[in-house]
Rosetta silent file (secondary structure, phi, psi, omega in degrees, C-alpha in Angstrom):
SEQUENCE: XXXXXXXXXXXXXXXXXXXXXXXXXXXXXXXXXXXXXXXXXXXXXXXXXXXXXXXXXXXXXXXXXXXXXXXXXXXXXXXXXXXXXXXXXXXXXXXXXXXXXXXXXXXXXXXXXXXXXXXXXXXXXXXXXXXXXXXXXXXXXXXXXXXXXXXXXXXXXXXXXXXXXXXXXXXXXXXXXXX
SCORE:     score description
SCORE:     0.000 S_00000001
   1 L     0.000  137.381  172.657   79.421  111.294   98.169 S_00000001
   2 E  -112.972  177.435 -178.043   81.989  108.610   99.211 S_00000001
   3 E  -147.239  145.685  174.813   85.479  107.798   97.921 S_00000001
   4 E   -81.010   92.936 -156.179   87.351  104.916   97.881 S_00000001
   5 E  -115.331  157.363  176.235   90.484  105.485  100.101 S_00000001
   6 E  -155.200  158.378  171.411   93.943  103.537  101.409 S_00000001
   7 E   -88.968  142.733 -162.705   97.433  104.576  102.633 S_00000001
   8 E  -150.489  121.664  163.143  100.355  103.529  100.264 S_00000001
   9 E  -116.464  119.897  174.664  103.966  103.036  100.883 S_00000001
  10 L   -72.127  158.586  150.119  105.580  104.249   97.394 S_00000001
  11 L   -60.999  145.307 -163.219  108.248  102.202   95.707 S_00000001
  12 L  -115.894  174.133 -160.753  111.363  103.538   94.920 S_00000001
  13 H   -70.627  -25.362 -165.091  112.385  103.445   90.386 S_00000001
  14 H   -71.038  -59.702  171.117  114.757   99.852   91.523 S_00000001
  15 H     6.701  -85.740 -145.318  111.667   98.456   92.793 S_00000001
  16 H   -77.915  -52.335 -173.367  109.072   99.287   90.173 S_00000001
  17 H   -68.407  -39.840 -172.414  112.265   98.372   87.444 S_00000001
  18 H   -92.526  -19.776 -173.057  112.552   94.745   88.693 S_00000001
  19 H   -62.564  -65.972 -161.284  108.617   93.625   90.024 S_00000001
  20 H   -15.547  -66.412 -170.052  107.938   94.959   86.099 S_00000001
  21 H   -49.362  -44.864 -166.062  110.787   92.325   84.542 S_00000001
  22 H   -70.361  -22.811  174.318  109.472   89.855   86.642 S_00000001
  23 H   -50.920  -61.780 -165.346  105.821   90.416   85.531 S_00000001
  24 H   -51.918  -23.910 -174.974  107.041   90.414   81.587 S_00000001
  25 H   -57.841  -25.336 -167.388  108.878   87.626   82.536 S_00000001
  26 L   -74.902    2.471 -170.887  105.718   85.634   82.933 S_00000001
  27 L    52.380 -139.466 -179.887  104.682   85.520   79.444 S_00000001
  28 L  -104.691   55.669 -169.593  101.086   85.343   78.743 S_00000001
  29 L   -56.763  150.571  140.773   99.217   83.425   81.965 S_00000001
  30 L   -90.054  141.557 -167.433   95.693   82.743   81.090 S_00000001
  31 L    69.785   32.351 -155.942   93.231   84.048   83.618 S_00000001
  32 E  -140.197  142.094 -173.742   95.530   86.560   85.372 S_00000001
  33 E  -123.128   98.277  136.012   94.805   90.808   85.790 S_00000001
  34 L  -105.763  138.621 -165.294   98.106   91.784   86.276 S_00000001
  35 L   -35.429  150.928  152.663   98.748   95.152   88.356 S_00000001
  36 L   -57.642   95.743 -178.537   99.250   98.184   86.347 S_00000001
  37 H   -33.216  -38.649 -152.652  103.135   99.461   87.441 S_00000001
  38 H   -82.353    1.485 -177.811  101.854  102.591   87.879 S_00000001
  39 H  -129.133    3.700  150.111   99.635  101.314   90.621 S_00000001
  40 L   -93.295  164.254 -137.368  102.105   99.297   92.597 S_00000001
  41 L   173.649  161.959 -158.209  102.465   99.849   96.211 S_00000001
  42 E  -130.034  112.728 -164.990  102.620   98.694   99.181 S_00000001
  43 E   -53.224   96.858 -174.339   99.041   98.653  101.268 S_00000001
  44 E   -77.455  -50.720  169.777   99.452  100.320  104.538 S_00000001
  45 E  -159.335  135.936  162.707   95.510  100.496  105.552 S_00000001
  46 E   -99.855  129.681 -176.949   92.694  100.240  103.276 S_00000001
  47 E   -76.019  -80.864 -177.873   90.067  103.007  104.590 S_00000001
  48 E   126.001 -155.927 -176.038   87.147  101.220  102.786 S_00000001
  49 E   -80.397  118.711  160.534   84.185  104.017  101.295 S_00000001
  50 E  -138.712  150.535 -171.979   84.429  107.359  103.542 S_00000001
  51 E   -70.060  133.635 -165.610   82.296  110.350  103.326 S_00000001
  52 H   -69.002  -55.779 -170.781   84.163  113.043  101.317 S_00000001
  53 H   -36.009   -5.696 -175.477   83.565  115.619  104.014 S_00000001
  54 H  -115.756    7.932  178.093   85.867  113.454  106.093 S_00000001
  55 H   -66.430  -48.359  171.008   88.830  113.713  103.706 S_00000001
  56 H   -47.055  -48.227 -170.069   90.179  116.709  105.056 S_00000001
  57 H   -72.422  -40.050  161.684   89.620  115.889  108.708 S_00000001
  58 H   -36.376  -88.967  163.018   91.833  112.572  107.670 S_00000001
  59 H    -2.739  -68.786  179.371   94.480  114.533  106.242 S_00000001
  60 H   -92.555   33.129  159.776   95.067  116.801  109.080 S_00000001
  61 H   -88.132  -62.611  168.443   95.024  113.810  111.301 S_00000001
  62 H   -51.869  -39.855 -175.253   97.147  112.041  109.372 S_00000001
  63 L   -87.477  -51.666  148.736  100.083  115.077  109.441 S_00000001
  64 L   -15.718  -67.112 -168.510   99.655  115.168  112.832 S_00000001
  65 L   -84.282  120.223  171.246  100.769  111.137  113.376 S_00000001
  66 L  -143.790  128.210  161.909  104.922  110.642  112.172 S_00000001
  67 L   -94.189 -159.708 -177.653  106.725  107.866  112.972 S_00000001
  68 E  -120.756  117.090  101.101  110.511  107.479  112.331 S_00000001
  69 L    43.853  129.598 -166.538  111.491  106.933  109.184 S_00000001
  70 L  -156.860  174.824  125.854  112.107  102.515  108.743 S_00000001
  71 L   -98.825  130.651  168.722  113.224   99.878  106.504 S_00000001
  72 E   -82.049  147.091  169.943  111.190   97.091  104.565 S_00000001
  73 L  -113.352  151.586  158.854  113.344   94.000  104.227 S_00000001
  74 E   -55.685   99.672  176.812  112.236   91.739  101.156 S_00000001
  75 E   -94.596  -20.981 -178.833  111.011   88.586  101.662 S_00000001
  76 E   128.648 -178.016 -168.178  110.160   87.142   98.532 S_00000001
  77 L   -90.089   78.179  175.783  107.323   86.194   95.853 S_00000001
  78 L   -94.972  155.224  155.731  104.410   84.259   97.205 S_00000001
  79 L   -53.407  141.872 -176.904  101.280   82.850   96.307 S_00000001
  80 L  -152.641  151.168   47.122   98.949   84.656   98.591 S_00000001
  81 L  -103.682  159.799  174.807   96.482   85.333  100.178 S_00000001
  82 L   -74.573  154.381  157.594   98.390   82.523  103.080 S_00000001
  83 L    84.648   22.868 -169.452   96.542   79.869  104.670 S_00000001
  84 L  -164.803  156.316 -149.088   93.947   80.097  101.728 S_00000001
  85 L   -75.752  149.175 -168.375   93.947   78.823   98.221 S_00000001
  86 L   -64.447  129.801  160.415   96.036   81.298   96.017 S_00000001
  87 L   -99.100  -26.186 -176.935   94.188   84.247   94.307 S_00000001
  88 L  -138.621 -132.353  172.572   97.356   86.055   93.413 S_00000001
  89 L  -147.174  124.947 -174.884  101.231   86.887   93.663 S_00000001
  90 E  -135.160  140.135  154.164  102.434   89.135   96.193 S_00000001
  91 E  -110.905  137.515 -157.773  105.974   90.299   96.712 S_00000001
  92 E  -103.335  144.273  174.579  106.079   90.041  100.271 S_00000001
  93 E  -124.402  163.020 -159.632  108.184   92.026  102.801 S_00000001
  94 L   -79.876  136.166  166.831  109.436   90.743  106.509 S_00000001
  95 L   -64.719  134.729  150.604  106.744   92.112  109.359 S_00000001
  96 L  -145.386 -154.946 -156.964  108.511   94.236  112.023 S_00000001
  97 L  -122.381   32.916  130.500  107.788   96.186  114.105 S_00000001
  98 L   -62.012  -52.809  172.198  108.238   99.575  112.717 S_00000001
  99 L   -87.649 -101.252 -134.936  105.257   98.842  110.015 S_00000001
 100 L   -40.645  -61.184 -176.287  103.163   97.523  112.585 S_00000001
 101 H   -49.810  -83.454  177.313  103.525  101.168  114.771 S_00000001
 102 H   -16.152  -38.758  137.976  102.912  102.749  111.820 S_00000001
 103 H   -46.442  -81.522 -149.822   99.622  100.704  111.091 S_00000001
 104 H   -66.784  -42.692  177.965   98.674  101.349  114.536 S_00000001
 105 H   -55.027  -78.412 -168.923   99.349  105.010  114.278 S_00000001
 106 H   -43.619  -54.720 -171.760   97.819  106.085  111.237 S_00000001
 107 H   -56.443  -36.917  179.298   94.492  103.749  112.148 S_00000001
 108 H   -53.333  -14.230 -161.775   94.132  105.429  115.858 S_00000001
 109 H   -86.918  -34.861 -163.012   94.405  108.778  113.615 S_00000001
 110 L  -116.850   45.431  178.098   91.378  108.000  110.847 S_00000001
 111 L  -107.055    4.266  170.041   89.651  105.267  112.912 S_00000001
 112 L   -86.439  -38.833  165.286   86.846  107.939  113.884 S_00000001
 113 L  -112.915   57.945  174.260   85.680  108.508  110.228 S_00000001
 114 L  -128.751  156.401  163.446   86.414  105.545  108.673 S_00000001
 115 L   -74.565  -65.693 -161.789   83.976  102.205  108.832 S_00000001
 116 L   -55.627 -171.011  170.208   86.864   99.447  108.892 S_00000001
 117 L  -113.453  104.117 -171.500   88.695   97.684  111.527 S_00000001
 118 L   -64.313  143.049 -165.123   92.091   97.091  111.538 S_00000001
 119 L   -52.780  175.230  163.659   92.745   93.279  110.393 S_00000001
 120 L   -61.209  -79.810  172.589   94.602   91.095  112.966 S_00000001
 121 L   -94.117   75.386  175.047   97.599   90.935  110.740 S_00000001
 122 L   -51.627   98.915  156.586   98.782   93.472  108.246 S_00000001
 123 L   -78.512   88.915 -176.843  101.160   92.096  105.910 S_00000001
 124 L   -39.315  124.247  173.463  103.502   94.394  104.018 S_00000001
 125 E  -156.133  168.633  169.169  103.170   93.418  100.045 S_00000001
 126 E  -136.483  128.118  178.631  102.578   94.910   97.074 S_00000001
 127 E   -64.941   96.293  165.915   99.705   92.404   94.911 S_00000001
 128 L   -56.322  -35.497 -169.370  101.494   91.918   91.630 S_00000001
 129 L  -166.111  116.628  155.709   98.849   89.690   89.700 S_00000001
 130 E   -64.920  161.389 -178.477   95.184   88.416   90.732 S_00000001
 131 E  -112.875  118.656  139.752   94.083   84.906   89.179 S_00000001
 132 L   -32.419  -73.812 -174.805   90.783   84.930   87.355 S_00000001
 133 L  -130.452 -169.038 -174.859   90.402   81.155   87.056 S_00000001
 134 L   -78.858  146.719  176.589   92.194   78.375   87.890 S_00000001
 135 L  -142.194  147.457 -145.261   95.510   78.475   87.114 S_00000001
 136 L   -82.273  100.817  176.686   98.107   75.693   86.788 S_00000001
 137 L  -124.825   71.685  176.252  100.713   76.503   89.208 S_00000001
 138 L  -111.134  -17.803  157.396  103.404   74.471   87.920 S_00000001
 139 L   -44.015  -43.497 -158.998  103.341   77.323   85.242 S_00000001
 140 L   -98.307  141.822 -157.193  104.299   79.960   87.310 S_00000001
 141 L  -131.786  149.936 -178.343  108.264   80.788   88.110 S_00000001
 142 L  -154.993  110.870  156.438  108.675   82.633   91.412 S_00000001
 143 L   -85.381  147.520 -170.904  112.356   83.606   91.321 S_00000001
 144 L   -85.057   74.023 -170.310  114.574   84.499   94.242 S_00000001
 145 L   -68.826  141.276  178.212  114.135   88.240   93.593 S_00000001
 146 L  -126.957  120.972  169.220  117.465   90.322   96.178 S_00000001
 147 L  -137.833  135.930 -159.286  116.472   93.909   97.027 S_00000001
 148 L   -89.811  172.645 -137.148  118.278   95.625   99.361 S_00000001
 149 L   -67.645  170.158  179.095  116.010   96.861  102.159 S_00000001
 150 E   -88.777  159.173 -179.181  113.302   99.606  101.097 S_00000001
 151 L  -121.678   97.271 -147.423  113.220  102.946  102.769 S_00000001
 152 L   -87.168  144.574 -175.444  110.121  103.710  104.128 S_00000001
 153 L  -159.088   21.548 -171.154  110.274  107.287  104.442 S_00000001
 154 L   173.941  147.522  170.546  106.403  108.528  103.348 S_00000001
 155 E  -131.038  172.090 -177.569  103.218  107.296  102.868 S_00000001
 156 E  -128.675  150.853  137.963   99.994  108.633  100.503 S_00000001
 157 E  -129.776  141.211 -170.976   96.907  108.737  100.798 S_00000001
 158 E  -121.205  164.707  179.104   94.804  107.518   97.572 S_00000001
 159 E   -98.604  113.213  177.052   91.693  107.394   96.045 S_00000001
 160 E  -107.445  135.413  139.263   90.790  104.153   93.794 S_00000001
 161 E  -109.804  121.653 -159.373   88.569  104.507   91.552 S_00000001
 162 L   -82.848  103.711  146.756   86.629  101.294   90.138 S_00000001
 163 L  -104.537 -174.753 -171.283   86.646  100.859   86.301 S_00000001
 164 L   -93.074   -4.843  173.426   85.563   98.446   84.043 S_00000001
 165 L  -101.716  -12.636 -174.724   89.168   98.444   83.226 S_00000001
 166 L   142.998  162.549  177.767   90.772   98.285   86.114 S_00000001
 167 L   -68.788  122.968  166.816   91.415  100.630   89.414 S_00000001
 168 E   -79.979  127.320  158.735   92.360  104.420   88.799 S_00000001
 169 L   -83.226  165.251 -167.730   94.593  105.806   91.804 S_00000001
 170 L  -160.018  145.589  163.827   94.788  109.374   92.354 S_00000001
 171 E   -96.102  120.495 -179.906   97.447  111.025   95.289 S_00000001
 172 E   -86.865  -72.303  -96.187   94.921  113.051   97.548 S_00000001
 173 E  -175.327  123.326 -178.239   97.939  113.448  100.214 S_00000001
 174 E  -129.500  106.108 -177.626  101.464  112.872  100.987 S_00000001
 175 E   -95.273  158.150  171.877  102.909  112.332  104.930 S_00000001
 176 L  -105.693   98.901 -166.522  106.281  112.615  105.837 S_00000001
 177 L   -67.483  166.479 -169.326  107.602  110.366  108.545 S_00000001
 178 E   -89.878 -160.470  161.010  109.510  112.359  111.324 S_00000001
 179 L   -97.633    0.000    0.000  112.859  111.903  112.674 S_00000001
């Protein structure tokens, strides 16, 4: 049997309290799946389908690999994905090079049972709202959201499961960054 797994950097309650406003803020877009609070996060590595027999062998891979402890800086709300025509809203955080080692860690740890590749370029975000259709986006208010930096200081690893309603998440697994 496989399961659908990724690494998640949680949100802290300021977070979670302001992405929310700005979703409600947004009225009623036509042609827009916006995230479920309870499922944003910020995408560390998507695993892709893995064999459940390899969950474990992740896991104690994964506890094995610690990093230090970081900060996310905020960058602001974009259309995304870049350099291609917008499918969503992302609130986007500054690259450095703390989340890159981290990337690079965990994938050297689970790149023996996993099928992907790691991308060129991870970009820390957390996907606020997919578009459906086209949507008019002279509509759409993207506010100068101020968060002071995030504290990355743990990652998960989850399970999505695909409904007809939307993605279920589940916490398999919780790491603990070092000192």
């Amino acid at each position: 049997m496989l399961k659908r797994l990724f690494l998640a950097i949680p949100l802290n309650e300021k977070y979670l309290g302001s992405l929310k406003e700005f979703c409600e803020s947004q009225g009623n877009l036509a042609g827009v799946k916006w995230t479920d609070e309870k499922n944003l996060h910020i995408t560390l590595l998507f695993l892709g389908d893995v064999k459940e027999n390899n969950v474990s062998p992740i896991i104690y891979s994964l506890k094995s690999k610690v990093t230090k402890p970081f900060s996310l800086f905020f960058k602001g709300l974009v259309l995304a994905p870049p350099n291609r025509p917008p499918r969503m809203i992302w609130a986007e955080f500054e690259k450095g090079n703390h989340f890159d080692k981290l990337v690079n860690a965990v994938y050297t740890s689970v790149r023996e049972f996993v099928q992907v590749s790691l991308q060129k370029e991870s970009i820390p975000h957390v996907t606020l709202v997919r578009f459906r259709d086209y949507i008019d986006w002279q509509k759409i208010n993207l506010p100068q959201l101020k968060f002071e930096p995030l504290q990355v200081s743990m990652f998960y690893l989850m399970e999505s499961t695909l409904t007809p309603r939307g993605p279920i998440y589940q916490k398999l697994a919780e790491f603990k960054l070092g000192r």
